[in-house]
C-alpha positions as CSV (number, residue, x, y, z in Angstrom):
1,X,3.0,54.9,59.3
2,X,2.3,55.7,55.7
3,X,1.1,59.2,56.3
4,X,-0.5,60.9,59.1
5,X,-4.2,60.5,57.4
6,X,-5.7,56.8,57.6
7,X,-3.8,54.6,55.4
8,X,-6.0,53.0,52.6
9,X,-6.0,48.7,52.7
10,X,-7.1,46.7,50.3
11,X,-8.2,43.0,51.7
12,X,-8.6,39.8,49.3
13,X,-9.8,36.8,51.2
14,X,-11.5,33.5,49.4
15,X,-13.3,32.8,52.8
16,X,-16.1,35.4,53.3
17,X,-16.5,35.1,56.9
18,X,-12.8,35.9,57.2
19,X,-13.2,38.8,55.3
20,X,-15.9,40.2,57.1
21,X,-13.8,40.2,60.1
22,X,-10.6,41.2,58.6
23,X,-12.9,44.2,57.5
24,X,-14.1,44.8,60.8
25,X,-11.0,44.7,63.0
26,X,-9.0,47.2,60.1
27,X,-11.9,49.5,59.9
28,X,-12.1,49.9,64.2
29,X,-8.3,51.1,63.8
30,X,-7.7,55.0,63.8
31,X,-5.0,54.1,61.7
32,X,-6.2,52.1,58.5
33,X,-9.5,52.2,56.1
34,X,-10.9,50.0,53.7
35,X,-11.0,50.6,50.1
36,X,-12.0,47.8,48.7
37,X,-12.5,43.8,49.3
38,X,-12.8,41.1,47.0
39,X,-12.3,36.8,47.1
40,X,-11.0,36.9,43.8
41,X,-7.5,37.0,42.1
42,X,-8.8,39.0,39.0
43,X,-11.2,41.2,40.7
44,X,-8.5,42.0,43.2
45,X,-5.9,43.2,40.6
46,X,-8.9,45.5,39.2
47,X,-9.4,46.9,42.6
48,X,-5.7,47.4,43.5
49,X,-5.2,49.5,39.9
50,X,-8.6,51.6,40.5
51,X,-7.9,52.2,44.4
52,X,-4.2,52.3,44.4
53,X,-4.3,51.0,48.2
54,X,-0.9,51.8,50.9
55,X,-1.2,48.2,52.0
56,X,-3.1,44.9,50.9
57,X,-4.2,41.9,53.5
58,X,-4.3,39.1,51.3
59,X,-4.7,35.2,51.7
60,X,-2.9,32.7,49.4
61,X,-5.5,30.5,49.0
62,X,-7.9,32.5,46.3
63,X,-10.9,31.7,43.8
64,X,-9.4,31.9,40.3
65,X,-5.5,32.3,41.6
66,X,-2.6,32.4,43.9
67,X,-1.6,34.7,46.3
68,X,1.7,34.8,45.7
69,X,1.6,35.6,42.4
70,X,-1.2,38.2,43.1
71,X,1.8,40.0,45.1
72,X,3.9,39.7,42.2
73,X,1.5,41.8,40.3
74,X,1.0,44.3,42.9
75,X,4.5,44.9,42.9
76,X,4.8,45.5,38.9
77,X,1.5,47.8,39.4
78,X,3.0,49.9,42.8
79,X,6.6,48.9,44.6
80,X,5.4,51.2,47.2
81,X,2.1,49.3,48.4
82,X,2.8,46.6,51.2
83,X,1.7,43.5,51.3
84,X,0.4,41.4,54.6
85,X,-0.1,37.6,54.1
86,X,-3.0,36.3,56.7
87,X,-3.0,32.4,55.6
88,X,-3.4,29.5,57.4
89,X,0.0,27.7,56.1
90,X,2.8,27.8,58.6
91,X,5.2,25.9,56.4
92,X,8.8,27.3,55.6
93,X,8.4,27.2,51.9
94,X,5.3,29.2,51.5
95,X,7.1,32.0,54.0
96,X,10.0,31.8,52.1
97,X,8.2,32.2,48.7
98,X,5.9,34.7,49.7
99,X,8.6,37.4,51.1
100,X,10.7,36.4,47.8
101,X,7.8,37.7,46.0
102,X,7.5,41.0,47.5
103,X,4.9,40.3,51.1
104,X,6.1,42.3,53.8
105,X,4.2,40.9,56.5
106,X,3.4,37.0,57.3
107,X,0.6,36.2,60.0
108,X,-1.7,33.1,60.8
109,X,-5.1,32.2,61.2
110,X,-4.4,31.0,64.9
111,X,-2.6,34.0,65.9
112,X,-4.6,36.8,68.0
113,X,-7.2,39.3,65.7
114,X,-4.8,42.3,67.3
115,X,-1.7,40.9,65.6
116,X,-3.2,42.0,62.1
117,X,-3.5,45.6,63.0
118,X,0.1,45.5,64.8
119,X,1.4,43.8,61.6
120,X,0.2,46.3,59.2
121,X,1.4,49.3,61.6
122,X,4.7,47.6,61.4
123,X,5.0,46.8,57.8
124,X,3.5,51.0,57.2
125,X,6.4,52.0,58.9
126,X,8.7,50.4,56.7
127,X,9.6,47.0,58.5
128,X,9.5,43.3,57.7
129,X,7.4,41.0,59.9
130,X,6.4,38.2,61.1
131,X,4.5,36.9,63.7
132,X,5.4,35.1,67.3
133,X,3.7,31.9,65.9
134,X,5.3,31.6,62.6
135,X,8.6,32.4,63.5
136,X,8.2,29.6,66.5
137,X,7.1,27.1,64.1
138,X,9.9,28.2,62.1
139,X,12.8,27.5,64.9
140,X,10.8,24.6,65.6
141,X,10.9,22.8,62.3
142,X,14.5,23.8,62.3
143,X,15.1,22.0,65.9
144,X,13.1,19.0,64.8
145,X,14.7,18.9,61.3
146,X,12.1,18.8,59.4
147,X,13.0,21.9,57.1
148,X,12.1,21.3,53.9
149,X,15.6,20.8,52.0
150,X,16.5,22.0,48.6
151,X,15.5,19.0,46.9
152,X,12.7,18.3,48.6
153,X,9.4,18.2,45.8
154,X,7.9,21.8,46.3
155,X,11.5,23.7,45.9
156,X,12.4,22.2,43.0
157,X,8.7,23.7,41.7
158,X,8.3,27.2,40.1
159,X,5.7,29.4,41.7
160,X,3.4,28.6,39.1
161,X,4.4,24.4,39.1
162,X,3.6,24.8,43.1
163,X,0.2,26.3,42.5
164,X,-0.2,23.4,40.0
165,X,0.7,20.5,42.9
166,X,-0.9,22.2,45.5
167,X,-4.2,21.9,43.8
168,X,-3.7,18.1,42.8
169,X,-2.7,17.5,46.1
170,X,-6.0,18.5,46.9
171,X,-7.8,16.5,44.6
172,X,-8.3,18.8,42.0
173,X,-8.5,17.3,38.5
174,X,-6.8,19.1,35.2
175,X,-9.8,20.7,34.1
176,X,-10.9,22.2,37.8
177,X,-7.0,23.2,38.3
178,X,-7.5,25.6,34.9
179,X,-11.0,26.6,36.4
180,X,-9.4,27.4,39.7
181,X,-6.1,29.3,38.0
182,X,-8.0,31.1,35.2
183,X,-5.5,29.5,32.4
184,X,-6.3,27.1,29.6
185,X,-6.4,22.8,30.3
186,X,-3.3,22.9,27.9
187,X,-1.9,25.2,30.0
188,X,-2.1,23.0,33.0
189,X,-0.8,20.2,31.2
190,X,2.4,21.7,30.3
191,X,3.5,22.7,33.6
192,X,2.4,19.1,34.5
193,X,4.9,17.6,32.1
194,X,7.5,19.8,33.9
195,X,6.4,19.1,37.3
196,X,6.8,15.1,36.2
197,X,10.2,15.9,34.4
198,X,11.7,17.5,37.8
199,X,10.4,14.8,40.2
200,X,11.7,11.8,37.6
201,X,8.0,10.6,37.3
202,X,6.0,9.1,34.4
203,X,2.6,9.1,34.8
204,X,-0.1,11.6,35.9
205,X,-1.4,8.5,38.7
206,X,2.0,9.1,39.7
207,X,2.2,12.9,39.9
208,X,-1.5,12.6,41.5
209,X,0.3,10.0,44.0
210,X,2.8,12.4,44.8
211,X,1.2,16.2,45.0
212,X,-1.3,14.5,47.6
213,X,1.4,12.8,49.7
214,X,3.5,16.1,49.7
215,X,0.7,18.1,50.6
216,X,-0.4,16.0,53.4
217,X,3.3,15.7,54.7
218,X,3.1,20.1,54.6
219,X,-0.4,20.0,56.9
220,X,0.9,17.3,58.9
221,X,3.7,19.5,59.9
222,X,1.7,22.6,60.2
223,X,-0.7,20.2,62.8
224,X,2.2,19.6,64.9
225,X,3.3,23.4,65.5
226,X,-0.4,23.7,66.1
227,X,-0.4,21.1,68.9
């Protein structure tokens, strides 16, 4: 563990109901306390400077930014606070960019409630984790073959580009894509015209096309380790 007294954990989850129970099950540990909660990317980065927490239970998914680049920020602010990842993406390239950015600990929606708390006790004592179901799904994609390769679309993306295609993949429009990240709509156009210049496309109908067909081709792989 961190320390013999309760180790402090901040937790930043867009889904309130998850957060309320993410609160819950960390504060009936004799181990862990809350110091703070938030759904959004900038409040959480106020919290994590004022609170200074041991460990932070984050999702990716978050109102006005990205998990993983949340992470990359609590690593500038403190090296020495861990990060778990509770998410409900099981696919090999947000695992492999979220420990690249600094996460310590990767767990699932589906998994138990109990493997949070046995996470964090792991990643407080120094270890990397992950758990039972993601590193199945893992050997299973790798058995099946269906491993994202290096030039598949989202590797060839920068963290930020990848935040970019996620949200058009889900629809998002330019404007509600710089709502959703906080930056300006020029901003978002730029790393559009990247994104387009890496995948050899033209047209936004095209990068539209292409972030929703990639993003369908992720949950449709994440279904199947579910089933």
């Amino acid at each position: 563990m961190v320390s013999l007294k309760k180790a402090r954990v901040l937790i930043v989850h867009s889904q309130p109901v998850m957060r309320y129970g993410l609160v819950a099950l960390i504060r009936s540990s004799k181990h862990f306390e809350v110091c703070a909660e938030t759904g959004e990317a900038p409040a959480a980065r106020r919290l994590f400077a004022e609170h200074r927490p041991d460990l932070v239970v984050l999702n990716l998914t978050l109102r006005h930014g990205d998990g993983i680049a949340l992470i990359k920020d609590f690593r500038k602010l403190n090296r020495a606070a861990r990060a778990l990842v509770v998410t409900a993406r099981n696919d090999t390239l947000s695992l492999e960019r979220v420990f690249k950015a600094g996460a310590c600990g990767y767990v699932v929606t589906q998994d138990e409630t109990a493997e949070v708390l046995h996470a964090l006790e792991r990643i407080a004592s120094g270890e990397l984790y992950a758990s039972g179901t993601v590193s199945r799904g893992l050997l299973e994609m790798l058995a099946a073959g269906t491993v994202e390769t290096r030039k598949a679309d989202g590797r060839q993306l920068s963290d930020r580009e990848l935040q970019v295609f996620r949200l058009m993949g889900s629809g998002l429009g330019t404007s509600r894509v710089a709502t959703e990240l906080q930056v300006s709509v020029k901003t978002v156009e730029t790393h559009q015209s990247h994104i387009k210049q890496k995948l050899g496309l033209h047209t936004g109908v095209e990068l539209n096309q292409r972030a929703a067909r990639w993003l369908l081709n992720v949950t449709r792989r994440e279904q199947r380790i579910r089933d």
